[in-house]
C-alpha positions in Angstrom: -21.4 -58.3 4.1 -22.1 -57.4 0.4 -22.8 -61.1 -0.4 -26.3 -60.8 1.4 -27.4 -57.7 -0.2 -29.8 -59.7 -2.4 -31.4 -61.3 0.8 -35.2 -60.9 0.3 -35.4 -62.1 -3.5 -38.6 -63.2 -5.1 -40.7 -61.1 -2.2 -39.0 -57.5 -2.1 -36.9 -55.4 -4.9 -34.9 -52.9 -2.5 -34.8 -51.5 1.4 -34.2 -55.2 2.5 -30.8 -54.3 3.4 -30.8 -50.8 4.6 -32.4 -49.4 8.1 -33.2 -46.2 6.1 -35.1 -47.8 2.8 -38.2 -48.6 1.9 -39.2 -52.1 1.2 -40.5 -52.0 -2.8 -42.9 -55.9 -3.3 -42.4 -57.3 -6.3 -45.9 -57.7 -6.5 -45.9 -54.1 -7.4 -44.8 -54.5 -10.8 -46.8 -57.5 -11.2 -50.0 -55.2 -10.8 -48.9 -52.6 -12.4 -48.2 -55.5 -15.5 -51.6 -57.2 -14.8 -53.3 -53.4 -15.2 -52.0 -52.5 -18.6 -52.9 -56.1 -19.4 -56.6 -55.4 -18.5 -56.5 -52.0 -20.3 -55.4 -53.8 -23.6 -57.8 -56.4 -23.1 -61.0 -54.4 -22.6 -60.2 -52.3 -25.8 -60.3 -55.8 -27.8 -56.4 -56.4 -27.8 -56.2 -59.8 -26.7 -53.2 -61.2 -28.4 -49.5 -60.4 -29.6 -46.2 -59.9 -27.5 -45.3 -56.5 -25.6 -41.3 -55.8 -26.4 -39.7 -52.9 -24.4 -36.2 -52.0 -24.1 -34.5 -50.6 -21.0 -32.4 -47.7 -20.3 -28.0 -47.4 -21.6 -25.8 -45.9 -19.5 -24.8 -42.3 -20.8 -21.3 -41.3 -20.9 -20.0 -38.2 -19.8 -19.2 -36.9 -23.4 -16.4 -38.1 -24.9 -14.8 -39.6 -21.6 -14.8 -43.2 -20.2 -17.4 -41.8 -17.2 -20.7 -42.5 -16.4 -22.5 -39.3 -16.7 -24.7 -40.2 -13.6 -25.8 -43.2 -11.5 -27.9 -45.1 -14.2 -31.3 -44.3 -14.4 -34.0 -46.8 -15.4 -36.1 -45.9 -18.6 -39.6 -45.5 -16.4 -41.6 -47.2 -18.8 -39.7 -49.9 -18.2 -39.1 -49.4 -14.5 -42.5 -49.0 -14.3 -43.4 -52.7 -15.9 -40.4 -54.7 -14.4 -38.4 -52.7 -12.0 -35.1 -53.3 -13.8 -32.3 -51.6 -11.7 -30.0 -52.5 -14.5 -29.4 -51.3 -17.5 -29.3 -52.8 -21.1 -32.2 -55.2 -20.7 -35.5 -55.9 -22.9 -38.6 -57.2 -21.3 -40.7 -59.3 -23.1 -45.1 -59.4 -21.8 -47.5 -62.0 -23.7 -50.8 -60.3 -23.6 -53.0 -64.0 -23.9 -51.3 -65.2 -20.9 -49.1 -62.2 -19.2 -46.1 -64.4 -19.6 -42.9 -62.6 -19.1 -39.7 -62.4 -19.6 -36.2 -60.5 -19.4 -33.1 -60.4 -21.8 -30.2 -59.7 -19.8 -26.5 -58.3 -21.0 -23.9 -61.1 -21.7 -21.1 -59.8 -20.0 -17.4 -59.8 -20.4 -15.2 -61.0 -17.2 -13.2 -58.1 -16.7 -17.1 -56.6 -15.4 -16.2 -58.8 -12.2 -13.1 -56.9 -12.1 -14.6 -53.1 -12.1 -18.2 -53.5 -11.0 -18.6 -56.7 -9.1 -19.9 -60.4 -9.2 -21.6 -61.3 -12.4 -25.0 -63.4 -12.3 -26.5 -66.6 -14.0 -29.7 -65.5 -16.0 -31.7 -67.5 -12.7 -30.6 -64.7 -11.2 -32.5 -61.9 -12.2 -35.7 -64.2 -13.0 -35.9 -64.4 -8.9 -35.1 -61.0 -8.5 -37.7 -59.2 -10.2 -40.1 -62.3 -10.3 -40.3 -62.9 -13.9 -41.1 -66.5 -15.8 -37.8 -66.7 -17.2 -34.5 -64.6 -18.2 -32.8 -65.3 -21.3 -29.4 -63.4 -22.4 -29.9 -61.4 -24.8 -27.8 -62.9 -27.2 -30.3 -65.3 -27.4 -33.8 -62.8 -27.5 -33.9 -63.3 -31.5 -34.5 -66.8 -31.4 -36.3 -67.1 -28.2 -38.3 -64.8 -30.0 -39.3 -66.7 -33.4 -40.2 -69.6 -30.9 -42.8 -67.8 -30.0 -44.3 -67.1 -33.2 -46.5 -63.6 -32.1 -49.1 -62.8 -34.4 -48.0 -59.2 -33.8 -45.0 -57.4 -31.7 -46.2 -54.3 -30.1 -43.5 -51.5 -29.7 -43.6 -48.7 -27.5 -43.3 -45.5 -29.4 -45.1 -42.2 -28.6 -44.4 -38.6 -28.3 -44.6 -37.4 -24.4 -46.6 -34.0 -24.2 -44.7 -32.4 -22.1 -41.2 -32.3 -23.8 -42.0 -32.9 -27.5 -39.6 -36.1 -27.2 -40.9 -39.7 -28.5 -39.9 -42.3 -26.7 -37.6 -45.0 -28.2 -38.9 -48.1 -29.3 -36.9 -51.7 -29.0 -34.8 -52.8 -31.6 -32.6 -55.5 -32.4 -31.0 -56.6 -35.4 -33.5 -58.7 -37.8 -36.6 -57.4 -35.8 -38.1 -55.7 -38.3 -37.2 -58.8 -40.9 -39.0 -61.8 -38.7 -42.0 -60.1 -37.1 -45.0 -58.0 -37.7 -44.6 -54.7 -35.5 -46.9 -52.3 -34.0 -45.5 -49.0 -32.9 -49.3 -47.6 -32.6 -50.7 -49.7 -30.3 -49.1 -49.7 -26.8 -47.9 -46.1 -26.3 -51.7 -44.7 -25.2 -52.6 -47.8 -23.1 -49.0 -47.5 -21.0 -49.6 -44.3 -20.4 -52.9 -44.1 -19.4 -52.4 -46.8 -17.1 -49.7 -45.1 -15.6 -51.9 -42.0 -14.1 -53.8 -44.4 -12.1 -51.4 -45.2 -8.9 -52.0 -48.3 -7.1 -52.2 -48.2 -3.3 -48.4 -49.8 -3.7 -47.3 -47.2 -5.4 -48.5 -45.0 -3.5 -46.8 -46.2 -0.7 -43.4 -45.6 -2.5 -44.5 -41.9 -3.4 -45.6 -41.2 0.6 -41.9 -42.9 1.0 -40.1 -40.2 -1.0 -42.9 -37.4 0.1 -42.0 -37.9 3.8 -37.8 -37.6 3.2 -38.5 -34.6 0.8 -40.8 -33.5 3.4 -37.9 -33.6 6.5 -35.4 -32.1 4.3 -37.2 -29.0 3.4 -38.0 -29.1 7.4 -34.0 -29.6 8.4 -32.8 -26.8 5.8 -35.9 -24.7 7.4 -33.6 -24.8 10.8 -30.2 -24.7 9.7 -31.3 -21.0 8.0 -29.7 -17.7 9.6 -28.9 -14.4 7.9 -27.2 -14.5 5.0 -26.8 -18.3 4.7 -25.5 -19.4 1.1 -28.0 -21.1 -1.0 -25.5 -24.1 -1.6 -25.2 -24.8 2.0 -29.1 -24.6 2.0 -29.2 -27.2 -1.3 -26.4 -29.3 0.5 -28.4 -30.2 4.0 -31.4 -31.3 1.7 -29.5 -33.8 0.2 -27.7 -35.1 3.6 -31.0 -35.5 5.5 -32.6 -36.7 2.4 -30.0 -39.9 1.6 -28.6 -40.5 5.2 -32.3 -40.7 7.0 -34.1 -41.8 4.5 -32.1 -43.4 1.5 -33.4 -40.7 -1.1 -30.2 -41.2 -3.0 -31.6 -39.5 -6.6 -33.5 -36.2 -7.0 -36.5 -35.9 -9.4 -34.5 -33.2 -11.0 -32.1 -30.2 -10.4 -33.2 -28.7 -6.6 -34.2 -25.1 -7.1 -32.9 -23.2 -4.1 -33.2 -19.2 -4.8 -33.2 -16.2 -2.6 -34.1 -12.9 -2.8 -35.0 -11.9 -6.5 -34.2 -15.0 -7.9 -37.2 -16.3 -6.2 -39.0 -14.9 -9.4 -37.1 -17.2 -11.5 -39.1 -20.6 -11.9 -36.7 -22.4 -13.1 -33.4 -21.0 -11.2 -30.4 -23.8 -10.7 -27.6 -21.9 -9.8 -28.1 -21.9 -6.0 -24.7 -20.2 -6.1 -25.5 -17.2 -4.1 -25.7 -15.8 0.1 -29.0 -14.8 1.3 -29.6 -11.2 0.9 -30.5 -9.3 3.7 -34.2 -10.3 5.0 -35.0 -12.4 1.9 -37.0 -14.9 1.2 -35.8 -18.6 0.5 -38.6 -20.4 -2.4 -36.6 -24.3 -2.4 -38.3 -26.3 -4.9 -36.6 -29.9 -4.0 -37.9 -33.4 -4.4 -36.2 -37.0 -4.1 -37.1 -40.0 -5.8 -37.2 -43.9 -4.5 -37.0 -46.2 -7.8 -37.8 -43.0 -10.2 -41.1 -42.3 -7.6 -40.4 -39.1 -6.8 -41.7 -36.0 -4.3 -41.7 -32.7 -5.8 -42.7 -30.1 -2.7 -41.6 -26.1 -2.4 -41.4 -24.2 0.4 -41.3 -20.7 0.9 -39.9 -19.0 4.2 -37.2 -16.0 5.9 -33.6 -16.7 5.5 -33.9 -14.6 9.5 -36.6 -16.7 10.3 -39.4 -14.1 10.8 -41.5 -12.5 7.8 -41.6 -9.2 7.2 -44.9 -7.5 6.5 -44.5 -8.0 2.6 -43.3 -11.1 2.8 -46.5 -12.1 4.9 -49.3 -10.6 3.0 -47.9 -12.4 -0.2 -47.3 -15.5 1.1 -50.7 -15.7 2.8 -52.4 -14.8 -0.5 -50.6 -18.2 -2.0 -51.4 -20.1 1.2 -55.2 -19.1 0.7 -55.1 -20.4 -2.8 -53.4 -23.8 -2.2 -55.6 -24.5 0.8 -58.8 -23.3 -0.9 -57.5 -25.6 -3.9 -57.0 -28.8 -2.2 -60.5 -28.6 -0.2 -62.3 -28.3 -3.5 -60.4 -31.3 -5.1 -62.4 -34.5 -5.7 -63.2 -36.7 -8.8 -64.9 -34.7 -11.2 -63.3 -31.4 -10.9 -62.1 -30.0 -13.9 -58.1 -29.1 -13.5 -58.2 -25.7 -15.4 -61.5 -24.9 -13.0 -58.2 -25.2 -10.7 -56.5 -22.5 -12.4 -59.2 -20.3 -12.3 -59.8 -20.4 -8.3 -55.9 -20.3 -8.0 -55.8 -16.7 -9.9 -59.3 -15.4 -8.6 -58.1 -15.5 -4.9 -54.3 -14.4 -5.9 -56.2 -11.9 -8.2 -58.3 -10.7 -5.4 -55.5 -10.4 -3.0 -53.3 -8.0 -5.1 -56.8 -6.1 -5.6 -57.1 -5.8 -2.0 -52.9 -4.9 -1.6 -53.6 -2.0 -4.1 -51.3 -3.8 -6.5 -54.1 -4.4 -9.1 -57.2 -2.2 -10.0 -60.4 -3.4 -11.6 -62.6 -6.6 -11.2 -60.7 -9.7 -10.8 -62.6 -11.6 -13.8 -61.6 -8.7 -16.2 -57.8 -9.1 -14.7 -58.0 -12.6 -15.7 -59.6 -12.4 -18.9 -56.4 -9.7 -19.5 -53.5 -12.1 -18.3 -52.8 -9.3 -15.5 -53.2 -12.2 -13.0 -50.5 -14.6 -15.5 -48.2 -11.8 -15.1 -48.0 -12.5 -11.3 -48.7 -16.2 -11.8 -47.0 -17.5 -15.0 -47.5 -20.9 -15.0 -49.6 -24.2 -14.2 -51.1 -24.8 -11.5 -49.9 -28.2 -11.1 -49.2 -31.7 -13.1 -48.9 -35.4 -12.7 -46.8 -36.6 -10.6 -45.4 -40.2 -10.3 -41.9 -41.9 -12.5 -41.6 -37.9 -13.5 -41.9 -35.4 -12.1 -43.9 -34.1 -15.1 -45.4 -37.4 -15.4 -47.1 -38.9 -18.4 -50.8 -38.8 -19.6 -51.7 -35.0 -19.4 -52.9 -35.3 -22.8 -53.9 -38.6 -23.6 -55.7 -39.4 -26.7 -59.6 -39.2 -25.5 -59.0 -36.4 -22.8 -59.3 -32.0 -23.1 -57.3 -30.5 -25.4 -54.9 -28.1 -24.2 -56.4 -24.2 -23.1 -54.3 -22.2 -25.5 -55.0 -18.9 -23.0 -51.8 -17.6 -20.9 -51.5 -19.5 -17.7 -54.0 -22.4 -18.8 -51.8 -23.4 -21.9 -48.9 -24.3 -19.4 -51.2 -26.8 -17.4 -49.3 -30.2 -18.3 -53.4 -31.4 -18.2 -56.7 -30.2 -18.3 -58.5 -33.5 -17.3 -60.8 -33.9 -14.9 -59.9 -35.6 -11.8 -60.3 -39.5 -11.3 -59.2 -41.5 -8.2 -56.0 -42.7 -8.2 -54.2 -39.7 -9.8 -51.5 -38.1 -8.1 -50.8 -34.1 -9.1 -48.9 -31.3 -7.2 -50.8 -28.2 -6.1 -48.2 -25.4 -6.8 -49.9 -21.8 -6.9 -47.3 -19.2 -6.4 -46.9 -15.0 -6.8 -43.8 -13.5 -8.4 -43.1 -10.4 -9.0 -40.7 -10.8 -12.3 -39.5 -7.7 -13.4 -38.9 -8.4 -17.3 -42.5 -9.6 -17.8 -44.2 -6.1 -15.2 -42.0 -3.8 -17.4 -43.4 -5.4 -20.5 -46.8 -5.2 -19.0 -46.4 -1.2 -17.9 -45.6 0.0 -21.4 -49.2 -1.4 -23.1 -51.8 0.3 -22.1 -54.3 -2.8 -22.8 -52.6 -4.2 -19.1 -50.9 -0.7 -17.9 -54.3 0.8 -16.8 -55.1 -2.6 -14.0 -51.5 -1.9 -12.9 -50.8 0.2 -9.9 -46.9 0.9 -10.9 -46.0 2.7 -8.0 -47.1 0.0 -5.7 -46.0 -2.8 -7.6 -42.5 -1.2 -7.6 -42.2 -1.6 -3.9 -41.5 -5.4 -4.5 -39.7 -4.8 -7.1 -36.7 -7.1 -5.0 -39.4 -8.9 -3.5 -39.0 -12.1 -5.8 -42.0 -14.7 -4.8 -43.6 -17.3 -3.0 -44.6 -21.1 -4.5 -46.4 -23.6 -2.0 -46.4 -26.9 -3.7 -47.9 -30.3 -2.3 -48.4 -33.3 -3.8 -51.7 -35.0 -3.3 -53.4 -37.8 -4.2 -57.2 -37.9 -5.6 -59.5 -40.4 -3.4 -63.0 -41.3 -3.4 -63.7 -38.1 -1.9 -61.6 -35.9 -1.6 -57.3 -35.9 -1.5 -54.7 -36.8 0.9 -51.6 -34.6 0.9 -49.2 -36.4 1.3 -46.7 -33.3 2.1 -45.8 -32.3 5.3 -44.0 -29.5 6.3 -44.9 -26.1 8.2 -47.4 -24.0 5.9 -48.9 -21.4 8.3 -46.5 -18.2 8.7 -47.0 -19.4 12.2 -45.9 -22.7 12.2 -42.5 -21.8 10.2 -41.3 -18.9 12.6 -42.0 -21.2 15.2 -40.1 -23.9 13.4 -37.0 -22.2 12.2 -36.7 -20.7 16.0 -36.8 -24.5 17.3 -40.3 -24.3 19.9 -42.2 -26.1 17.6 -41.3 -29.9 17.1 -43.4 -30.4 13.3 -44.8 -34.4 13.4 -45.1 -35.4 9.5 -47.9 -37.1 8.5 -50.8 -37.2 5.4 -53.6 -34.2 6.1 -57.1 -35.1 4.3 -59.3 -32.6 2.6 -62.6 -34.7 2.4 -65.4 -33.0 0.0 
């Protein structure tokens, strides 16, 4: 049976052998060539050759294992949808010709890993002019004779790191190189999903989206959060073939929940917690990235319910004033002026809710973004693009991952939340500056409460946004589903503006 699983080549690149995958055109990466392409040709760049190099496998230290199932580089993904790794891919921006370099390998690979292919091979399977081993990519590329070889080298905004730009021995000897160049134009191009894409990103919302719904049910009193972490990944892979996560799950209970970043996901539920599961699959590095917030018992307390309807107010009230032409950090502010006003109106906070922004006394309950691009990372690229808003260097504001105004075609999460970390409230009581919007002894009641996050991920349209996240969101609706009389039907809600 293996010997068919590259039935479909030259139409489809994956799910043509699987009842739970999701059929990926080639035609995608063809677009998604022809619209960087177009970008370089409207700002006057007309000529040269595009040379990217793929992703290595990583070893696990000093051992003879793979650290993990290889992961494409995306920018490379993104332009040919390479599964493998140690390829180049070569793009001729006169005439989009392209072309792959493939590994020469060594027999004993058909040993370990499995048949090994003629170079015809892979130039049908990801619908490419031509592949040429690699051996070979030095001479194949002198033939060519390019005025100029652009490079991909640019430092990604959210981590500081630069990605890696090809190299070969005698590159830099035989051809004029431009590591400028093509770094602004990929990335740019990538915040602009086509309706393809967006098809794969629904794919991986929907399995993220059932898996937050399964672990929802399997939940009881004092459940572990590993056995909680381990049903997303079963429903996720065996329904829906969401092998790869977009990174570590987050699955915290209790206090933890104030932790944005918490990976352990080591501990039982305490008694009448909360569960916040940050979790997100990815199909061909597309990935989901959707939180939850619900009772380990399956019933909200009081607490529990005012906060989480505070958040729920400021996500919905979010997504309906999304639309092209809103300003992100305009975002923000709406986010903390309704959390703001619903501590206010808890007796947590004191004072007018502009001052308790102006102050950071709303960060201090909301310390972060409000949301980023989303797409071949979860942080995805272009937040800061050359041409776009400089980062807001205020708390809160300076950890949007963007603070451009929205354009059709972008995909971002919508991820307010409401902690109640302890460190950063103990900080706050002890300076008077923030001390005197505080009401301590009230704030001290949740001081076990941990927090709630909502997070969808939604895409910008002509009017409005789709969300393309589907799980139970009303307190309602998740009592109703973790007790098994509600039967939740997934499907895209619209916010139209």
């Amino acid at each position: 049976m293996r010997r068919n699983t590259f039935a479909g080549l030259g139409e489809y690149i994956v799910g043509v052998n699987s009842s739970c995958g999701h059929k990926i055109p080639l035609a995608m990466y063809r677009d998604n060539r022809t619209r960087l392409l177009k970008r370089l040709s409207d700002n006057g760049i007309k000529d040269g050759l595009i040379l990217i190099q793929g992703g290595e496998e990583e070893m696990n230290y000093d051992t003879d294992t793979g650290l993990r199932v290889f992961r494409q580089e995306a920018y490379f993904a993104w332009l040919f949808g390479v599964q493998e790794s140690s390829f180049y891919g070569t793009i001729d921006v006169a005439t989009g010709n392209t072309k792959l370099f493939c590994p020469v390998l060594g027999q004993d690979f058909a040993r370990v890993f499995g048949q090994i292919y003629p170079t015809e091979f892979f130039t049908k399977k990801y619908g490419v002019d031509e592949t040429v081993a690699v051996d070979n990519m030095s001479d194949t590329l002198k033939q060519l004779k390019p005025k100029v070889v652009y490079l991909l080298k640019g430092t990604n905004t959210d981590s500081g790191l630069v990605a890696k730009p090809a190299n070969f021995e005698g590159l830099a000897e035989n051809f004029k190189l431009d590591y400028d160049t093509l770094f602004p134009h990929i990335a740019e191009a990538r915040v602009f999903k086509s309706e393809m894409e967006l098809d794969v990103l629904r794919h991986a919302s929907l399995g993220s989206s059932k898996a937050h719904i399964k672990a929802m049910k399997s939940a009881h009193q004092g459940v572990g959060e590993h056995e909680i972490e381990s049903t997303l990944l079963h429903e996720a892979y065996s329904k829906y073939g969401l092998r790869h996560l977009g990174y570590t799950a987050i699955v915290c209970s209790g206090y933890d929940c104030a932790v944005l970043h918490y990976l352990p996901n080591d501990k039982d539920a305490p008694p009448d917690s909360l569960f916040l599961v940050d979790f997100g699959t990815e199909y061909q590095l597309y990935t989901a990235d959707i939180t939850t917030t619900w009772p380990a018992s399956g019933k909200f307390t009081p607490q529990q319910k005012a906060i989480y309807n505070i958040v729920l107010d400021a996500n919905l009230s979010v997504m309906k004033s999304m639309k092209p032409g809103t300003s992100w950090p305009d975002m923000q502010t709406l986010a903390y002026n309704i959390i703001g006003n619903g501590l206010v109106g808890l007796g947590l906070l004191k004072g007018d809710v502009k001052d308790l922004i102006e102050n950071d006394i709303v960060f201090l309950f909301m310390p972060h973004g409000l949301g980023h691009f989303l797409g071949m990372a979860v942080h995805d690229v272009g937040g800061y693009n050359p041409g776009t808003p400089e980062r807001i260097m205020k708390p809160g504001y300076q950890h949007l991952r963007t603070a451009r105004v929205l354009e059709k075609g972008m995909v971002l999460t919508v991820e307010p939340g409401c902690y109640f970390n302890t460190a950063m409230l103990e900080q706050a009581f002890k300076d008077p500056a923030k001390n005197k919007y505080l009401n301590e002894a009230e704030i001290r009641k949740y001081w076990d409460f941990g927090g709630v996050r909502i997070e969808e991920n939604v895409v910008v349209l002509d009017d409005g946004i789709e969300n393309m996240t589907s799980v139970p969101r009303t307190v309602e609706e998740i009592e109703k589903v973790m007790a098994g009389t509600l039967e939740w039907e997934c499907k895209s809600t619209f916010y139209k503006n």
